[in-house]
N, CA, C and O atoms as CSV, one atom per row, in Angstrom:
chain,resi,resn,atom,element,x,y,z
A,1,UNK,N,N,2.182,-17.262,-9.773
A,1,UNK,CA,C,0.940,-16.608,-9.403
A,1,UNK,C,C,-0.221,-17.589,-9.526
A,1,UNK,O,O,-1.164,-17.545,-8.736
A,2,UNK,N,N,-0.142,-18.588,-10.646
A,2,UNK,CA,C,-1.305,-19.455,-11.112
A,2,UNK,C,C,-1.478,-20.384,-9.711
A,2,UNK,O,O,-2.596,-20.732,-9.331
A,3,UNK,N,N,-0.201,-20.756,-8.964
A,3,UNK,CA,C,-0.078,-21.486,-7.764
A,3,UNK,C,C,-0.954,-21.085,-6.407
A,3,UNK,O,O,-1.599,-21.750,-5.596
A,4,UNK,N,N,-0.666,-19.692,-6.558
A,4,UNK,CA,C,-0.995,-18.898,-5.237
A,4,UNK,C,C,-2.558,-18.986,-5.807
A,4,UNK,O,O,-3.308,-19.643,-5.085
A,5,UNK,N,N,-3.138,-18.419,-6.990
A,5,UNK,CA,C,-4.540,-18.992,-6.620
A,5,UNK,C,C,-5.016,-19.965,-6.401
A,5,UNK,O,O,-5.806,-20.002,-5.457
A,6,UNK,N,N,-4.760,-21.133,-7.144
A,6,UNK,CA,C,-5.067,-22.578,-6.664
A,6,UNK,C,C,-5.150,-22.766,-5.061
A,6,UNK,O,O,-6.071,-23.239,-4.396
A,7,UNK,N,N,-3.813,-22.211,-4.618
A,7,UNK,CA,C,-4.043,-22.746,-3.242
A,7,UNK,C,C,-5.134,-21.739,-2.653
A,7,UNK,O,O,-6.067,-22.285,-2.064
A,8,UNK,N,N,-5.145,-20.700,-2.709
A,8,UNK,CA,C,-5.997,-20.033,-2.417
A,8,UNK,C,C,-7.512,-20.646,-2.575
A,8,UNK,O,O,-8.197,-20.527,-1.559
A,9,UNK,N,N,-8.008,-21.155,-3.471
A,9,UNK,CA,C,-9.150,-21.280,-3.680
A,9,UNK,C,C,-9.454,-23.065,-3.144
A,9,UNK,O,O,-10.571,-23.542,-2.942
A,10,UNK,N,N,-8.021,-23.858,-2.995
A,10,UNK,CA,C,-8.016,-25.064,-2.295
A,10,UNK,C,C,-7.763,-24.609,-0.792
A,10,UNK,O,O,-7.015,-25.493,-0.374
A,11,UNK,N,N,-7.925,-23.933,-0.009
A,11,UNK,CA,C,-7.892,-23.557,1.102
A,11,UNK,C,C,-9.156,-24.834,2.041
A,11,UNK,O,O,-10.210,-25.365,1.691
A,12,UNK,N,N,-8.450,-24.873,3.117
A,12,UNK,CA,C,-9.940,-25.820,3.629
A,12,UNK,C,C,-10.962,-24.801,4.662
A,12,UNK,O,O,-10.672,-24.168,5.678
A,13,UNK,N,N,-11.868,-24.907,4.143
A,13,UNK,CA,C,-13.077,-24.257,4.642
A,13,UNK,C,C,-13.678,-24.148,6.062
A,13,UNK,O,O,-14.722,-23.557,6.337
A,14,UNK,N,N,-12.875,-24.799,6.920
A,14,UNK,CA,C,-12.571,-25.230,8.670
A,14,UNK,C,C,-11.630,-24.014,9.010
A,14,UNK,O,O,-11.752,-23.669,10.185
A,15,UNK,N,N,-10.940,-23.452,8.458
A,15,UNK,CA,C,-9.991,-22.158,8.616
A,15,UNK,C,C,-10.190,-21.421,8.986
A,15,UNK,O,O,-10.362,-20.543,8.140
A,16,UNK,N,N,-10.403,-20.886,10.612
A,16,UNK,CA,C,-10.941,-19.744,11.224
A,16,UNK,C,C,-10.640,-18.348,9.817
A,16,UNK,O,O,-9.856,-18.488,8.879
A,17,UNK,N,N,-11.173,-17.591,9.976
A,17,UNK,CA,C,-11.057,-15.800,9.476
A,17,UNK,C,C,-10.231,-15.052,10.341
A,17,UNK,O,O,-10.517,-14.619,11.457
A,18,UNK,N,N,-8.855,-14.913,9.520
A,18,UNK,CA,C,-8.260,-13.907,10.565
A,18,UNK,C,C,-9.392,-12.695,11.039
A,18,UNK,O,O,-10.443,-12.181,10.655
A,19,UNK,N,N,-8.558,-12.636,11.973
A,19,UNK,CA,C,-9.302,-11.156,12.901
A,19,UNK,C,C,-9.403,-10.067,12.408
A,19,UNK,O,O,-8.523,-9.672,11.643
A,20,UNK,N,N,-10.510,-9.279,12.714
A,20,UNK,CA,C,-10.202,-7.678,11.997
A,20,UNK,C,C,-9.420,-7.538,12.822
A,20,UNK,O,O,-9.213,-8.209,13.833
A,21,UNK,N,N,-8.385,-5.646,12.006
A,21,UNK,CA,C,-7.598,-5.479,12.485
A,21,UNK,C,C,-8.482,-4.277,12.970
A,21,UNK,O,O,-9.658,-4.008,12.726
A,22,UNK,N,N,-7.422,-3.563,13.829
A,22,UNK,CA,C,-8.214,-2.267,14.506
A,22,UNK,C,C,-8.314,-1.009,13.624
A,22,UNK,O,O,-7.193,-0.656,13.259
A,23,UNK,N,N,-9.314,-0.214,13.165
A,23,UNK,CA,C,-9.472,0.822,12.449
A,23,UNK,C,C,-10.485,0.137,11.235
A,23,UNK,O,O,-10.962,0.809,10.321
A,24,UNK,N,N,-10.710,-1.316,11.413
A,24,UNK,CA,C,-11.641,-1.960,10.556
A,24,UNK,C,C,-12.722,-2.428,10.692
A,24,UNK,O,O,-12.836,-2.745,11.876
A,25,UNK,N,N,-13.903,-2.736,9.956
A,25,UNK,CA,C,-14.786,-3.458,10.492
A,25,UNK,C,C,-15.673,-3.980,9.270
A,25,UNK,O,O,-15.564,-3.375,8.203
A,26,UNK,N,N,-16.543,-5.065,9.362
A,26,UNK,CA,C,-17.082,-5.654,8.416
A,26,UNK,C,C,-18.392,-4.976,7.904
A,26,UNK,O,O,-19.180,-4.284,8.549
A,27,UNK,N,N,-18.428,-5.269,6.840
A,27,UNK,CA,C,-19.908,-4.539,5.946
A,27,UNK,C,C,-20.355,-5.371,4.911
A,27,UNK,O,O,-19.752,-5.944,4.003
A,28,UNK,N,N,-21.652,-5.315,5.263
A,28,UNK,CA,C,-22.287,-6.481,4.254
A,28,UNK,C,C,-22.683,-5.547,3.010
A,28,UNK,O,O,-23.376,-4.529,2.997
A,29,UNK,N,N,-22.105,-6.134,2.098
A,29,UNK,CA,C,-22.151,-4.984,0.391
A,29,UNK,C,C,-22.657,-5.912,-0.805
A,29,UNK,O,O,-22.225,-7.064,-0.801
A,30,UNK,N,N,-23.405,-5.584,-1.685
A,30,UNK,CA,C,-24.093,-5.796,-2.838
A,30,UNK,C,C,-23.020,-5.936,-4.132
A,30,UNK,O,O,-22.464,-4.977,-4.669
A,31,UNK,N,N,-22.888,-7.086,-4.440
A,31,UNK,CA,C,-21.781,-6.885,-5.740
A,31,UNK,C,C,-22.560,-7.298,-6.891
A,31,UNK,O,O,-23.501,-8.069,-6.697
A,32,UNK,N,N,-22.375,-7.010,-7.719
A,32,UNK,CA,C,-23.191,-6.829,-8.997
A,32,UNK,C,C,-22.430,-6.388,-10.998
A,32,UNK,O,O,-21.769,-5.408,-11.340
A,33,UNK,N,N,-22.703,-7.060,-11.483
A,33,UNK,CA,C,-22.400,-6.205,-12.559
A,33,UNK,C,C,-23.448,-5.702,-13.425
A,33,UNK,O,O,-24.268,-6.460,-13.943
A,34,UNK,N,N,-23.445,-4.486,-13.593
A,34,UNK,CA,C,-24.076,-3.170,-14.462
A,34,UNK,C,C,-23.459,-2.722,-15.804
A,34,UNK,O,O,-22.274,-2.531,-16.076
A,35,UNK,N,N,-24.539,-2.603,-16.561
A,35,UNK,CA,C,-24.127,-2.569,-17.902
A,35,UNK,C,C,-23.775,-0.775,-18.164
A,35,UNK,O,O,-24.736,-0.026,-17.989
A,36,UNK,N,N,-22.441,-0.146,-18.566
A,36,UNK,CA,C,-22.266,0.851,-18.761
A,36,UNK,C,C,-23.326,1.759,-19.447
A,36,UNK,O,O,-23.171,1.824,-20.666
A,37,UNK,N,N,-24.187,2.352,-19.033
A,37,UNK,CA,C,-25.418,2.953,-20.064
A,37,UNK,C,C,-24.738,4.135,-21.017
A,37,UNK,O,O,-25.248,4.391,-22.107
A,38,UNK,N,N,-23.881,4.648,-20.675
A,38,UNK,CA,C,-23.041,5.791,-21.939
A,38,UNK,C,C,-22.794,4.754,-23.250
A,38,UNK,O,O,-23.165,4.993,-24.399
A,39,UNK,N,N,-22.205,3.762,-22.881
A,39,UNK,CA,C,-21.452,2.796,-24.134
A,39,UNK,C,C,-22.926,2.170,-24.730
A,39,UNK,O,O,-22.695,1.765,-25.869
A,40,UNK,N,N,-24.387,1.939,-24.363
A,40,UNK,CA,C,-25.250,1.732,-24.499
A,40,UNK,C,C,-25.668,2.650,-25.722
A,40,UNK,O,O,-25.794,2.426,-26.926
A,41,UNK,N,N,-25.842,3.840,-24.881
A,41,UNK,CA,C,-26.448,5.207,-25.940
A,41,UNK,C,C,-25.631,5.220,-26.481
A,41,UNK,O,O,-26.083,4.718,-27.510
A,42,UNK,N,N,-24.302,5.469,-26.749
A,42,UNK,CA,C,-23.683,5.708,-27.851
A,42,UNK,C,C,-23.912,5.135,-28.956
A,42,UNK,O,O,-24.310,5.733,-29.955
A,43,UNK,N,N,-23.566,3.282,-28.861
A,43,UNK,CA,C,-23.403,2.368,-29.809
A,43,UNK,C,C,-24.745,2.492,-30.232
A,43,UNK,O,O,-24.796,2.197,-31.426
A,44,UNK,N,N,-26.221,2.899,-29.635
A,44,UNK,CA,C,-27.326,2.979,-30.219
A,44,UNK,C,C,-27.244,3.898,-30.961
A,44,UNK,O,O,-27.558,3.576,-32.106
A,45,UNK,N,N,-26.934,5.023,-30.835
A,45,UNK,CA,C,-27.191,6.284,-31.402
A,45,UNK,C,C,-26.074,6.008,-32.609
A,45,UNK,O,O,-26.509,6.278,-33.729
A,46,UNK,N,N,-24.890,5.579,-32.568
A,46,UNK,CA,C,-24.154,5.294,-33.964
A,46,UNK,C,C,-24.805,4.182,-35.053
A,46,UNK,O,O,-24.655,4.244,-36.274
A,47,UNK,N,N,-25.486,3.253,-34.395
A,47,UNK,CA,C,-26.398,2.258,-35.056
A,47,UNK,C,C,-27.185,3.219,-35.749
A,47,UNK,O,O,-27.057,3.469,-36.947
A,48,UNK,N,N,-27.930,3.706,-35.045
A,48,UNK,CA,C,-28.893,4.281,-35.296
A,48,UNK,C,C,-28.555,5.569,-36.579
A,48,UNK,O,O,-29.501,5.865,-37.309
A,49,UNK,N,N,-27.833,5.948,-36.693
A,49,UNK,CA,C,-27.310,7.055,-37.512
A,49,UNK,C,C,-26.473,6.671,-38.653
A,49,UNK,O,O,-26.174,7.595,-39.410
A,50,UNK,N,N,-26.065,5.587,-38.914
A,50,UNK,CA,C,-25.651,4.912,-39.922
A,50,UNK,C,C,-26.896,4.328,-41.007
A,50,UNK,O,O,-26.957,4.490,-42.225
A,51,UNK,N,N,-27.814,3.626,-40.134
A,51,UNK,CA,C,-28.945,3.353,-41.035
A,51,UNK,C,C,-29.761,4.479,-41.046
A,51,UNK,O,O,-30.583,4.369,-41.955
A,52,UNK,N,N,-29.840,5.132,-40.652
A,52,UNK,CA,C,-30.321,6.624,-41.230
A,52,UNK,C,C,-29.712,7.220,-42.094
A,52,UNK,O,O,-30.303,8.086,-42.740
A,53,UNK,N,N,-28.050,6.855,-42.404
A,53,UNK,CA,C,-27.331,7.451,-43.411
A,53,UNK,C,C,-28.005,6.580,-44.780
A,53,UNK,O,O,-28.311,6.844,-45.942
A,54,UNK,N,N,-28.023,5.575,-44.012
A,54,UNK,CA,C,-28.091,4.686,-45.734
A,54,UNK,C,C,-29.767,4.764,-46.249
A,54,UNK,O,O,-30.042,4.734,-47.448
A,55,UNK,N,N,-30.886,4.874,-45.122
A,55,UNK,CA,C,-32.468,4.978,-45.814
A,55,UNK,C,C,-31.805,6.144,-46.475
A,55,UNK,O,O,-31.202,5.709,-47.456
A,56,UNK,N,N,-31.677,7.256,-46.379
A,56,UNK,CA,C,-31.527,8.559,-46.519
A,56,UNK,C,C,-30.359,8.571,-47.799
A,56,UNK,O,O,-30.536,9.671,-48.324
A,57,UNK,N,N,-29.876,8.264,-48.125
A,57,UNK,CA,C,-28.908,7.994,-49.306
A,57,UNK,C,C,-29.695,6.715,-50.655
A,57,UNK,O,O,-29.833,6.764,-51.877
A,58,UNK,N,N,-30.038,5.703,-49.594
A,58,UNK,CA,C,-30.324,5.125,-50.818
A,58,UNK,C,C,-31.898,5.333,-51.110
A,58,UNK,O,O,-32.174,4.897,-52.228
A,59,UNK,N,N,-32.861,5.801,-50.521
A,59,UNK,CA,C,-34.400,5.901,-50.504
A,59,UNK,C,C,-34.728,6.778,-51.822
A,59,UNK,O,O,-33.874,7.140,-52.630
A,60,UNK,N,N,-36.222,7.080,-51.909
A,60,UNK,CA,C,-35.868,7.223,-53.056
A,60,UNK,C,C,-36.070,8.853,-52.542
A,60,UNK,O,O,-36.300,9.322,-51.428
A,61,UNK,N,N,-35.785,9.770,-54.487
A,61,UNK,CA,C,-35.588,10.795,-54.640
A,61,UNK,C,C,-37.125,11.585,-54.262
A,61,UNK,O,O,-38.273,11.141,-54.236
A,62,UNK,N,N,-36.631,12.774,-54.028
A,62,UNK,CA,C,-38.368,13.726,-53.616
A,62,UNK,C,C,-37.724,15.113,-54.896
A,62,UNK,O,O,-36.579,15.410,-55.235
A,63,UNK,N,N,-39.024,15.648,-55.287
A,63,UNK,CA,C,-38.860,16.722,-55.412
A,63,UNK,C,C,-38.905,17.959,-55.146
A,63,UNK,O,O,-38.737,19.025,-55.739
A,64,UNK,N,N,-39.231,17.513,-53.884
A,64,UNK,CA,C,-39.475,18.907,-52.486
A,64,UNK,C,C,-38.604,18.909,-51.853
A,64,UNK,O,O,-38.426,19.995,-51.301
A,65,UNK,N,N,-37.627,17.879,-51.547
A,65,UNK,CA,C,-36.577,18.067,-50.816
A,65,UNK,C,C,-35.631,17.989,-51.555
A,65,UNK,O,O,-35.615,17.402,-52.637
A,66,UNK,N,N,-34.406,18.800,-50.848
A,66,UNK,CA,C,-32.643,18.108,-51.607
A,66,UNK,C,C,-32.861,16.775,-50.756
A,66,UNK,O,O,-33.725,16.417,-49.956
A,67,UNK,N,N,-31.276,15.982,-51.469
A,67,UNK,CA,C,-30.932,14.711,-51.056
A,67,UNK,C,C,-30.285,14.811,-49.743
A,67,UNK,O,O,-30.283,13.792,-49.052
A,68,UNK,N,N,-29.594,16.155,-49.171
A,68,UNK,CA,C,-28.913,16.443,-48.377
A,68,UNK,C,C,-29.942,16.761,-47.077
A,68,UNK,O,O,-29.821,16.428,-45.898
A,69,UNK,N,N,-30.895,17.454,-47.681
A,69,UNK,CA,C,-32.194,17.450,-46.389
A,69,UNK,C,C,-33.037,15.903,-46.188
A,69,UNK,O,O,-33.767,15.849,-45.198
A,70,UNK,N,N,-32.981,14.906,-46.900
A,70,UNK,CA,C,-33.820,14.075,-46.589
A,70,UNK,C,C,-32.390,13.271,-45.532
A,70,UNK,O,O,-32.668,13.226,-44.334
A,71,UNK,N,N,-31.112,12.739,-45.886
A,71,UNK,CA,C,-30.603,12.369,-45.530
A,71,UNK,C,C,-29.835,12.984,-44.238
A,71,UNK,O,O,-28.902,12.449,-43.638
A,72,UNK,N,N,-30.456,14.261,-43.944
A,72,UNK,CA,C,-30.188,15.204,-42.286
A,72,UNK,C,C,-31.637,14.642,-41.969
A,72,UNK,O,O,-31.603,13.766,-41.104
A,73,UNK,N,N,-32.566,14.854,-42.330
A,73,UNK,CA,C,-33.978,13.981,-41.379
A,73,UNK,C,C,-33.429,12.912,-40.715
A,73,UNK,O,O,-33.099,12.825,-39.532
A,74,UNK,N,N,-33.336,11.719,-42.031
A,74,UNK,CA,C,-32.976,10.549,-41.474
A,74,UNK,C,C,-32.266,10.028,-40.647
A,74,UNK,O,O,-32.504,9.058,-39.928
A,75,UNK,N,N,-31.427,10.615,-40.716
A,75,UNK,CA,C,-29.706,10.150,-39.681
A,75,UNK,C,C,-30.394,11.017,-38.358
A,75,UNK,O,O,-30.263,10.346,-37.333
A,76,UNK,N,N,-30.958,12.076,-38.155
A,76,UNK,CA,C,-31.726,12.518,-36.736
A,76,UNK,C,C,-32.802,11.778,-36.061
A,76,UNK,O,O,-33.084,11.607,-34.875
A,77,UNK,N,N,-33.252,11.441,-37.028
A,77,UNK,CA,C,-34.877,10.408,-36.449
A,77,UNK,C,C,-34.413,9.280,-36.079
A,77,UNK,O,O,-34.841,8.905,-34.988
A,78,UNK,N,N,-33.441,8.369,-36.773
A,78,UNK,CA,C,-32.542,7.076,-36.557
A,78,UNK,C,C,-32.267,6.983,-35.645
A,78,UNK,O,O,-32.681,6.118,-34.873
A,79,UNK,N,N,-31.050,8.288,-35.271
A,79,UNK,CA,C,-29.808,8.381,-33.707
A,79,UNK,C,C,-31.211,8.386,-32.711
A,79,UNK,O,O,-31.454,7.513,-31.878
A,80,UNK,N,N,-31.946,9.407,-32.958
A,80,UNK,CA,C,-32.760,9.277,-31.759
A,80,UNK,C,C,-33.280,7.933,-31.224
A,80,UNK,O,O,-33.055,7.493,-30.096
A,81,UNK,N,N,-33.840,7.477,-31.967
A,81,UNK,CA,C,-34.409,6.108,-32.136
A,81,UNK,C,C,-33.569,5.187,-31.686
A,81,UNK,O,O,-33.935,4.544,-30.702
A,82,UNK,N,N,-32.540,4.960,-32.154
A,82,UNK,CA,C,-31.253,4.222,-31.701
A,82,UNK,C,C,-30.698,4.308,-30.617
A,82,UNK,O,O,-30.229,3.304,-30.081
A,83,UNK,N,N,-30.625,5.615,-30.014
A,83,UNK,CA,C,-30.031,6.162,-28.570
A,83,UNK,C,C,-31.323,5.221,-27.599
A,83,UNK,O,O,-31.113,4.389,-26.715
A,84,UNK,N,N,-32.747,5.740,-28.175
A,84,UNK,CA,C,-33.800,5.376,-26.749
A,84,UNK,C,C,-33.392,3.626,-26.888
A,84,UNK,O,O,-32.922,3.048,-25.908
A,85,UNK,N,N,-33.587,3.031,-27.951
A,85,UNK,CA,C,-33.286,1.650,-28.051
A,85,UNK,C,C,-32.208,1.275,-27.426
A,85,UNK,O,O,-32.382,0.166,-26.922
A,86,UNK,N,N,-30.848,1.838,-27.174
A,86,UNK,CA,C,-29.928,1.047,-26.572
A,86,UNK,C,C,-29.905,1.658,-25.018
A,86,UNK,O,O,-29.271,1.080,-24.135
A,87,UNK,N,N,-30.635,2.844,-24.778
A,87,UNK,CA,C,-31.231,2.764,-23.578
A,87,UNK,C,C,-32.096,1.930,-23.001
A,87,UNK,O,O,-32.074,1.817,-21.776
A,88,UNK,N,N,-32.877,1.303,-23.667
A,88,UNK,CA,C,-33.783,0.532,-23.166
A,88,UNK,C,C,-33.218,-0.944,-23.057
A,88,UNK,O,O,-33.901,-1.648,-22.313
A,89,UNK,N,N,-32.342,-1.446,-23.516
A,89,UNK,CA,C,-31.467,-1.965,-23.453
A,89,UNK,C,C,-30.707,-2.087,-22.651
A,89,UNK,O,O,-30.599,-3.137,-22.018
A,90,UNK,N,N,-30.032,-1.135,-22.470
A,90,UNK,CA,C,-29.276,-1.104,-21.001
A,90,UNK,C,C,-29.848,-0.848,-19.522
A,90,UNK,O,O,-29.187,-0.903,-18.484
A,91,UNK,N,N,-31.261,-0.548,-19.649
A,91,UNK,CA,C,-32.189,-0.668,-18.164
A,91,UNK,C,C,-32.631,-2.120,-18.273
A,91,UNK,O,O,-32.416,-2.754,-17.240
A,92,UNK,N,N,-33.134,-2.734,-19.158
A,92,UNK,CA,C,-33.129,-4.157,-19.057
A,92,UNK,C,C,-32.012,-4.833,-18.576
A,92,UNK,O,O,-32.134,-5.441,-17.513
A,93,UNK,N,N,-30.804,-4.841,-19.237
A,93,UNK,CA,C,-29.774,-5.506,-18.862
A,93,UNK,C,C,-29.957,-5.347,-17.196
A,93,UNK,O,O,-30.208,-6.338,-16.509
A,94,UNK,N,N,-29.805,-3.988,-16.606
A,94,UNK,CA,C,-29.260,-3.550,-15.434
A,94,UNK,C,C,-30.420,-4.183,-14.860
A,94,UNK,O,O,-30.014,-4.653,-13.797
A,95,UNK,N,N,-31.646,-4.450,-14.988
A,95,UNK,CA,C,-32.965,-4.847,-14.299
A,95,UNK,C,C,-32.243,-6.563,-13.623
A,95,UNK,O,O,-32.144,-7.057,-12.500
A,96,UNK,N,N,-31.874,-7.001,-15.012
A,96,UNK,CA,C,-31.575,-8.327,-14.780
A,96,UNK,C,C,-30.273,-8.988,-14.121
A,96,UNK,O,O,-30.194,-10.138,-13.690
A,97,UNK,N,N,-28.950,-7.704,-14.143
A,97,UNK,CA,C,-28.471,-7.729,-13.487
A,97,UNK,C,C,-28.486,-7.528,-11.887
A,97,UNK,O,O,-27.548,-8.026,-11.266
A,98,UNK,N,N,-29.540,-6.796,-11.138
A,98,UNK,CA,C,-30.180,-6.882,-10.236
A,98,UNK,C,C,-30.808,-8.128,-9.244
A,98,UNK,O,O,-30.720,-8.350,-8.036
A,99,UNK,N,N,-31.498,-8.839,-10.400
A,99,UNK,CA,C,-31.480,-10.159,-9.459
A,99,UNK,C,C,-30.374,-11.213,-9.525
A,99,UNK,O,O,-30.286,-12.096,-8.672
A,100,UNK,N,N,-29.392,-11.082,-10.728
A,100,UNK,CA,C,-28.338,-11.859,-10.477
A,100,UNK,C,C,-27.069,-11.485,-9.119
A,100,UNK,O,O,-26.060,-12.180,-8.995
A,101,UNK,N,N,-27.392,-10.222,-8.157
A,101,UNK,CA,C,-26.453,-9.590,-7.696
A,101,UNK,C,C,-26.753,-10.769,-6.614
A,101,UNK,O,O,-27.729,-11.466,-6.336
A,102,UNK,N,N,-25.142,-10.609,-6.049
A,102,UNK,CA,C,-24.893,-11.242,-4.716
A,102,UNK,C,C,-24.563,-10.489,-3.754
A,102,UNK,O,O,-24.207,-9.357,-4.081
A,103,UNK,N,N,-24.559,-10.818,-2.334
A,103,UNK,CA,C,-24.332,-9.847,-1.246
A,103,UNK,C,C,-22.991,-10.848,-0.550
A,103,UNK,O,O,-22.947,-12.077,-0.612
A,104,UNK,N,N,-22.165,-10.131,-0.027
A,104,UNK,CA,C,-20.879,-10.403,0.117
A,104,UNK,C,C,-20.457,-9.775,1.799
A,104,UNK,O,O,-20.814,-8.633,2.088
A,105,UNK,N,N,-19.961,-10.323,2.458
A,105,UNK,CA,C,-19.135,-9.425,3.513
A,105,UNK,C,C,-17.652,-8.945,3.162
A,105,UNK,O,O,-16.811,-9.592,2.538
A,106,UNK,N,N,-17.527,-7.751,3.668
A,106,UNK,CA,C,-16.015,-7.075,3.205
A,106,UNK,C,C,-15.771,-6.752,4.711
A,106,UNK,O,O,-16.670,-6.560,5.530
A,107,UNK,N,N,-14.395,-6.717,4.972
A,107,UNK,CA,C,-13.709,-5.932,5.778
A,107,UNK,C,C,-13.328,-4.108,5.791
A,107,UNK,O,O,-12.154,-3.764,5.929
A,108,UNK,N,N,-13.676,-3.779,5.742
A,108,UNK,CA,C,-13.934,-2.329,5.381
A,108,UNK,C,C,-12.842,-1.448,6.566
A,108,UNK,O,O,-13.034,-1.209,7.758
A,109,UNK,N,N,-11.687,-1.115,5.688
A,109,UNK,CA,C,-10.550,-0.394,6.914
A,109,UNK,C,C,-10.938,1.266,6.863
A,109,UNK,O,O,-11.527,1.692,5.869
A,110,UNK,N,N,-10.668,1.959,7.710
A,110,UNK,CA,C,-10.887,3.435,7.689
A,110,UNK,C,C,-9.510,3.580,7.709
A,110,UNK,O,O,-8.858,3.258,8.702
A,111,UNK,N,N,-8.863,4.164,6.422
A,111,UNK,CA,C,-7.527,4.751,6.465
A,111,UNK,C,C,-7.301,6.209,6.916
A,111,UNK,O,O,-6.201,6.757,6.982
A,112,UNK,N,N,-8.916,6.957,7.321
A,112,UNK,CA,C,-8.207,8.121,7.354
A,112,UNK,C,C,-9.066,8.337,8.750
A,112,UNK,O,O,-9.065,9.557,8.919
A,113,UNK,N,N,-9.604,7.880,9.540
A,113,UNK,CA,C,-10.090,8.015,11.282
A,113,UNK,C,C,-11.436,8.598,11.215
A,113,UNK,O,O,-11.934,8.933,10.141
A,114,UNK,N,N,-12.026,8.724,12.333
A,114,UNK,CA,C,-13.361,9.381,12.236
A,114,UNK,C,C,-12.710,10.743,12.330
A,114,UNK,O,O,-12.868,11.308,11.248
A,115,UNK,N,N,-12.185,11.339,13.003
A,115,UNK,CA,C,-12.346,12.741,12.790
A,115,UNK,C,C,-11.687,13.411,11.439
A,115,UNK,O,O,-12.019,14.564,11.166
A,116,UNK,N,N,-10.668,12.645,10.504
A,116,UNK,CA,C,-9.978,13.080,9.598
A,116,UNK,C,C,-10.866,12.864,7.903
A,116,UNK,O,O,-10.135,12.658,6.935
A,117,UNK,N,N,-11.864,12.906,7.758
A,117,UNK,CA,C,-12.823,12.886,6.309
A,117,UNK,C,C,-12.393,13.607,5.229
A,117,UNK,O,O,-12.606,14.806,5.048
A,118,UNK,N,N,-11.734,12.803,4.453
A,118,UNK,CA,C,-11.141,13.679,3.184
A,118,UNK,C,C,-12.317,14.721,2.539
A,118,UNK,O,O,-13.448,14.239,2.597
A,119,UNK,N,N,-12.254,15.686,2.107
A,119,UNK,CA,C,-12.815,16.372,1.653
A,119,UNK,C,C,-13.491,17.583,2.786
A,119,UNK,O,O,-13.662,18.738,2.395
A,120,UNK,N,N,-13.676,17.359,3.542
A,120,UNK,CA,C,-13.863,18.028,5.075
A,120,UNK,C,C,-13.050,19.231,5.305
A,120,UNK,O,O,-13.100,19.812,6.390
């Protein structure tokens, strides 16, 4: 397999493009990579709720509150905090992934015809 790419990628660049075939046709498409924003918020919001466990455990004592209510504040105000942060995070990323995107031509086949539209 390691062969077949080599040659593949040693190909000489004078090499006509096979032909489309019929039922195909070319499309110029945007390729890009985007940062998953779920895996973003999550890992923020678990960040975020861990050091809310620990202000909230180790901070100090009140006598208006239990230890169990200061440490439910904390771990809520944190995740929140943590969630918008690794949101903001992941619109940056995606911002910057944006101008790194390249535009590509594909061959684009219709396997199922114009009149046959899955879901139709």
């Amino acid at each position: 397999m390691r062969d077949n790419l080599e040659t593949m990628s040693a190909a000489d660049p004078e090499t006509p493009a096979p032909a489309p075939q019929p039922g195909s046709a070319t499309e110029r498409m945007t390729v890009r990579r985007a940062p998953n924003m779920i895996a973003f918020l999550i890992t923020g919001a678990a960040v975020g709720a861990i050091a809310g466990l620990l202000v909230g455990a180790l901070g100090p004592g009140s006598l208006a509150y239990t230890r169990g209510a200061i440490i439910g504040f904390f771990l809520m105000t944190f995740l929140i905090v943590g969630a918008t942060v690794g949101a903001v995070v992941a619109l940056v990323l995606d911002r910057i992934s944006l101008k790194r995107s390249r535009h590509v031509t594909a061959e684009v086949q219709d396997l199922h015809g114009a009149d046959e539209r899955p879901g139709t």
